[in-house]
Backbone bond lengths (Angstrom), bond angles and torsions (degrees), N, CA, C in turn:
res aa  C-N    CA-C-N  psi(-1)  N-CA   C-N-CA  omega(-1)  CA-C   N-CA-C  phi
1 X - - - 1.458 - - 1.527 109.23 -
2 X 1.437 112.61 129.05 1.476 111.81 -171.70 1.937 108.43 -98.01
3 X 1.053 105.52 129.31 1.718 104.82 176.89 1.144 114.83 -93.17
4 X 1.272 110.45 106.01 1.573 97.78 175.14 1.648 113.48 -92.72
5 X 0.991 94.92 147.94 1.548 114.77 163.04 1.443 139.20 -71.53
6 X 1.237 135.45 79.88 1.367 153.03 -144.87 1.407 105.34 -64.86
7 X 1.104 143.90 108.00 1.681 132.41 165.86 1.928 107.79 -51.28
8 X 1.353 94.73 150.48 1.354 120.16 178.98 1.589 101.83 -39.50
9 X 1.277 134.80 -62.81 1.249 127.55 152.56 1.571 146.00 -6.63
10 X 1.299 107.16 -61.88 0.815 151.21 176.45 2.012 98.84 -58.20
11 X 1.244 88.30 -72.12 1.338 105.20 -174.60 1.589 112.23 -54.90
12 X 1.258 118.57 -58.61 1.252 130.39 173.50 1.701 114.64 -40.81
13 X 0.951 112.28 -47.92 1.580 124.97 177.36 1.534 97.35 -58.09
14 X 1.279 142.05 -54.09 1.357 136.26 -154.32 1.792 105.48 -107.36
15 X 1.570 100.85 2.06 1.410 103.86 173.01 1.807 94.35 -96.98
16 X 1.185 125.54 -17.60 1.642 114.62 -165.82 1.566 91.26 -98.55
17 X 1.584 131.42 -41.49 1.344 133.29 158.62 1.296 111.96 -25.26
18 X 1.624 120.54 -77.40 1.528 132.65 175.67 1.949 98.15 -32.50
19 X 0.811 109.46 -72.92 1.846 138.43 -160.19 1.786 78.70 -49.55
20 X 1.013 117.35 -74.02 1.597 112.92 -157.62 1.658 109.96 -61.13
21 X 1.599 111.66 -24.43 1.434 105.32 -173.72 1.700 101.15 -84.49
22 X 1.117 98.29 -29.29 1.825 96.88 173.51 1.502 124.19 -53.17
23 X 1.731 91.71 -45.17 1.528 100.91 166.38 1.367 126.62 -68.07
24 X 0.974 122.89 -37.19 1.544 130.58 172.39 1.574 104.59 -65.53
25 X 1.164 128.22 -42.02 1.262 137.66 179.89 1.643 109.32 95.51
26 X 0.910 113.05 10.29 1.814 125.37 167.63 1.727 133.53 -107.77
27 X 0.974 110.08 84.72 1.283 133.03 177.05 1.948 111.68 -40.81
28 X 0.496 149.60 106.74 1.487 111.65 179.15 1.801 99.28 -136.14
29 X 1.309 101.24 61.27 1.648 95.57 179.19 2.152 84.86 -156.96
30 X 1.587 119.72 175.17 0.909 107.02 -179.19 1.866 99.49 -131.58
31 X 1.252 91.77 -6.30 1.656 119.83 -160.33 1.595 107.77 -94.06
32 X 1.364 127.13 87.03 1.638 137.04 166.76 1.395 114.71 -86.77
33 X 1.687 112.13 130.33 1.595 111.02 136.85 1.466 145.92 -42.65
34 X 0.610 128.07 126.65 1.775 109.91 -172.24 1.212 121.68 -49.70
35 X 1.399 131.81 -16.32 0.966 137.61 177.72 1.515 120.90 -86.52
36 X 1.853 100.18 -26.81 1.142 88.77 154.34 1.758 145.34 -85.99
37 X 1.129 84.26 -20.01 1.657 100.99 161.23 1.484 131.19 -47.91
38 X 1.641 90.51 -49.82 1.942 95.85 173.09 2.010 101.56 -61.88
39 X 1.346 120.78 -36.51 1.399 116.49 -164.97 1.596 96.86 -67.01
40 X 0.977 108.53 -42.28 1.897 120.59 178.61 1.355 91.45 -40.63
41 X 1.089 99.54 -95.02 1.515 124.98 -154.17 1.968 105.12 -39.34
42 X 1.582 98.01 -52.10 1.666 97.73 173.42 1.616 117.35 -72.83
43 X 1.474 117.22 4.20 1.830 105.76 159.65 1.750 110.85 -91.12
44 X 1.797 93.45 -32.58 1.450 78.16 172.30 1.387 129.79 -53.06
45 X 1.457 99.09 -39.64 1.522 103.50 -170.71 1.608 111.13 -76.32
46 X 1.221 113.70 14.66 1.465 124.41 -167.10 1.785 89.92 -89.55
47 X 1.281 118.32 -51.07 1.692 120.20 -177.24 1.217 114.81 63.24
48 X 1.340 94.21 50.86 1.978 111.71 -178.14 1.756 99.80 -78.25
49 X 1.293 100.36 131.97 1.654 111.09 -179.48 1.532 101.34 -65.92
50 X 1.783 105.40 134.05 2.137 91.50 171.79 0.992 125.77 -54.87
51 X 1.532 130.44 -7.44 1.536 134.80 166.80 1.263 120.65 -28.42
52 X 1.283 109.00 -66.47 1.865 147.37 -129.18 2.174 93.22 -131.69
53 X 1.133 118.52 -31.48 1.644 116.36 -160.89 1.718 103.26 -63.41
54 X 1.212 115.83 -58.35 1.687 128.24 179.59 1.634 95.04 -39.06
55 X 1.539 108.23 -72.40 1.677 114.00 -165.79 1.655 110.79 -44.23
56 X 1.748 99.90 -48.06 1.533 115.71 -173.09 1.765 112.28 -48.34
57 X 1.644 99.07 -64.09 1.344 114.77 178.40 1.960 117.45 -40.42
58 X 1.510 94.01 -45.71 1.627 107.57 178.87 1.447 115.89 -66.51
59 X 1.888 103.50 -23.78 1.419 88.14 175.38 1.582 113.15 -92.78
60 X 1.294 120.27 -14.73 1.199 132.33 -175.58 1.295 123.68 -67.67
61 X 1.266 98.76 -41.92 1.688 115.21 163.04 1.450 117.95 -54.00
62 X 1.698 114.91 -46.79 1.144 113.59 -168.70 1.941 114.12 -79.92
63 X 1.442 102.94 -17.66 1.491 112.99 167.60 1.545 121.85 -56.67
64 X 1.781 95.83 -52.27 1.259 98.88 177.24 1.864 121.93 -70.91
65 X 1.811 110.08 -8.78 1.338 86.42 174.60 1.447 127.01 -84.32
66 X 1.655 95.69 -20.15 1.842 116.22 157.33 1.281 84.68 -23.81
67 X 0.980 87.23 -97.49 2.032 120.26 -142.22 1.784 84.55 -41.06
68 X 1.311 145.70 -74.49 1.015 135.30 -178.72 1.432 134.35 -43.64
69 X 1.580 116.96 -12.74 0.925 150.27 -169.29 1.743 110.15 -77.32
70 X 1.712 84.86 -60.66 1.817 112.73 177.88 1.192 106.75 -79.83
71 X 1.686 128.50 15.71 1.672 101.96 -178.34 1.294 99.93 118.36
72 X 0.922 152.78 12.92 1.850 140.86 -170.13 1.150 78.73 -96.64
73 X 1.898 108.18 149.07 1.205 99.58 159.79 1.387 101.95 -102.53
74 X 1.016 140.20 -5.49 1.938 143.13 179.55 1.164 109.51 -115.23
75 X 1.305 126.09 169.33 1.396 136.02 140.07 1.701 120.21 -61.54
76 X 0.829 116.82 136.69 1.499 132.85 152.52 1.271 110.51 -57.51
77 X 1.418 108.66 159.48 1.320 126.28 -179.74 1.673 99.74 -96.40
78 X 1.550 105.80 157.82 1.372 103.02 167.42 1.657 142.81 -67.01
79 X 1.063 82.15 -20.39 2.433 129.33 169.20 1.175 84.95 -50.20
80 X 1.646 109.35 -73.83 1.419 89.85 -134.67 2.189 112.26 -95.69
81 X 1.412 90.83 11.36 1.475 122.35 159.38 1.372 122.97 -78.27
82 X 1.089 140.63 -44.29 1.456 158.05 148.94 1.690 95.15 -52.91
83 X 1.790 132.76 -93.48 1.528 106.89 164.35 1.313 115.89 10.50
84 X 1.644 115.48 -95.03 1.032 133.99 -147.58 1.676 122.30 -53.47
85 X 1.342 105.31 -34.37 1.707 139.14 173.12 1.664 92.64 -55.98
86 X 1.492 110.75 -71.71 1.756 125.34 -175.07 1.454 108.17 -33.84
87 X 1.568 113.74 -54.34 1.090 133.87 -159.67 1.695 117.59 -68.13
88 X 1.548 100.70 -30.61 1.424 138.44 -171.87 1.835 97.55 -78.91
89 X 1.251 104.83 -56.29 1.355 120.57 -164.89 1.507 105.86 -70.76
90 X 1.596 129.30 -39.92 1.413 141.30 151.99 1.539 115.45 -40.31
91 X 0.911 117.05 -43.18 1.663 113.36 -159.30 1.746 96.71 -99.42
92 X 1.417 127.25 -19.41 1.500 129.32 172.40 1.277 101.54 -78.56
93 X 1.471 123.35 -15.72 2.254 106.00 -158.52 1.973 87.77 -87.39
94 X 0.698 99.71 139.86 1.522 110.66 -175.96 1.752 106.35 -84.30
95 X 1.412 109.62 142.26 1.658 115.30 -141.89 1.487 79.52 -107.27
């Protein structure tokens, strides 16, 4: 079995696909990349309240097309996007 390797392109398109069916809340395929699976699996483990998850996801998506935009060759996880926000939010509260 040959693996191919998807260009950043490529990737991006089926990372905003994934992202939009999450948001909609309709899946309609049964068949994942592995890569998309780890992103699955690390929002679940994210345990975003339904309040805040839709808005979160929409902004998360739009981070990662930055970053994919500028050169990423992957998506980010949602972890380490949320991190990064915390980290952001620490260094602005005035000491």
């Amino acid at each position: 079995m040959v693996v191919e390797t998807p260009n950043s392109e490529v990737l991006l398109t089926r990372f905003n696909k994934l992202l939009q069916e999450l948001v909609r809340g309709t899946m309609n395929r049964n068949t994942f990349q592995p890569w998309e699976i780890e992103i699955l699996l690390d929002i679940e483990a994210c345990n975003l309240r339904d309040g805040v998850k839709k808005e979160t996801l929409r902004r998360y998506q739009k981070a990662v097309q930055r970053a994919m935009e500028k050169g990423a060759p992957t998506p980010f996880r949602l972890s380490e996007y949320l991190n990064g926000k915390k980290s952001a939010s620490v260094k602005s509260e005035p000491a």
